[in-house]
N, C-alpha and C positions, 0 to 999 in steps of 0.2 A: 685914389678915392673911388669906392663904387660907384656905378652907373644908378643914377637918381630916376625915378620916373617921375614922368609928367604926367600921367593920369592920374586925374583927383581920388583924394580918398575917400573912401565910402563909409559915414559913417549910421548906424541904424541904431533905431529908438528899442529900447529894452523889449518893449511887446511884439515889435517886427523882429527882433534876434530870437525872443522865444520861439514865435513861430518857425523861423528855419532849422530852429536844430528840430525842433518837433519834426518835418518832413526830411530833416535829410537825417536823422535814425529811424523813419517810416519805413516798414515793408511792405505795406498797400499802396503808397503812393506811384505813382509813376518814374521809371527811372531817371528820365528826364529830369524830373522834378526834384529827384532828390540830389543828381550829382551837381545841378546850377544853384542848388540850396548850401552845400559844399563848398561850392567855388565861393561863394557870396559871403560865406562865415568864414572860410579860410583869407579871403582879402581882406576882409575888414580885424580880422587879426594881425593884418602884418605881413603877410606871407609876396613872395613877389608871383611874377606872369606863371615864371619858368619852375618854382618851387613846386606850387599848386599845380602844372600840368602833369610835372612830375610825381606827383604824391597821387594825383587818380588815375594815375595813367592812360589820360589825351592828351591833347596839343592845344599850344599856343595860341595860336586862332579862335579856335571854340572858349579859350577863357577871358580870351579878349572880348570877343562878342559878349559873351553873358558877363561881363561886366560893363560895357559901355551898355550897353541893352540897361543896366541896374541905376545906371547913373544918370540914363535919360530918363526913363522911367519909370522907376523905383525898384525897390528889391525884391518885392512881392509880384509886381508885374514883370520882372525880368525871368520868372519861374516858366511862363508859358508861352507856348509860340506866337510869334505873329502872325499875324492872320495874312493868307498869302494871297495871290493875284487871283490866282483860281477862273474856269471858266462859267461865266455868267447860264443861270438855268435856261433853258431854250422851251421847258413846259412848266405852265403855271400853277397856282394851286389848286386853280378852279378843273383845271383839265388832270393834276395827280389825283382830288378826290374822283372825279368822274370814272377814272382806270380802278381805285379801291374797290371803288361801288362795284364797280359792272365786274371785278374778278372776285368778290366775296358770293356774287348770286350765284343758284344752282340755276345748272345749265337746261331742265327742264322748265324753267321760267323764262327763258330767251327761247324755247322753241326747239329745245336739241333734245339728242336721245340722252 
């Protein structure tokens, strides 16, 4: 008997599956966007981990992500990154418009040649 998987199936409403093949036959869209568009129409066809790594030529991990990613939080939000840790801004906006300001003026109005 083949090996069954235990991750749930995905299944998507008529107007969320139009939308994916719309981006994943996109050539504007971002490539990201189009190959987890991909992976997303390809699982929910049927396809297993290893089919579909195979058929776009990445790996197993990346289509595991972008499908647990789909299944926690939809198919449509599984398209974009997660917002990541990032370091927090150290100047504020009151002090980014202040630097605008003072580099759009001519330097004959501060006093310079």
């Amino acid at each position: 008997m083949p090996f069954q998987s235990r991750r749930a199936k995905l299944t998507l409403p008529p107007q969320t599956k139009d939308q994916l093949s719309t981006i994943s036959r996109s050539r504007t869209e971002l490539a990201q966007r189009v190959e987890r568009a991909r992976i997303l129409l390809a699982y929910e066809a049927g396809q297993s981990v290893s089919a579909i790594a195979k058929q776009l030529s990445t790996n197993r991990p990346k289509v595991e992500r972008c499908l647990d990613k789909a299944l926690e939080l939809g198919a449509l939000a599984a398209l974009a990154d997660l917002p990541g840790r990032g370091k927090p801004a150290t100047i504020t906006d009151a002090d980014r418009t202040w630097v605008v300001n003072l580099a759009c003026q001519k330097p004959k109005d501060l006093g310079y040649s």
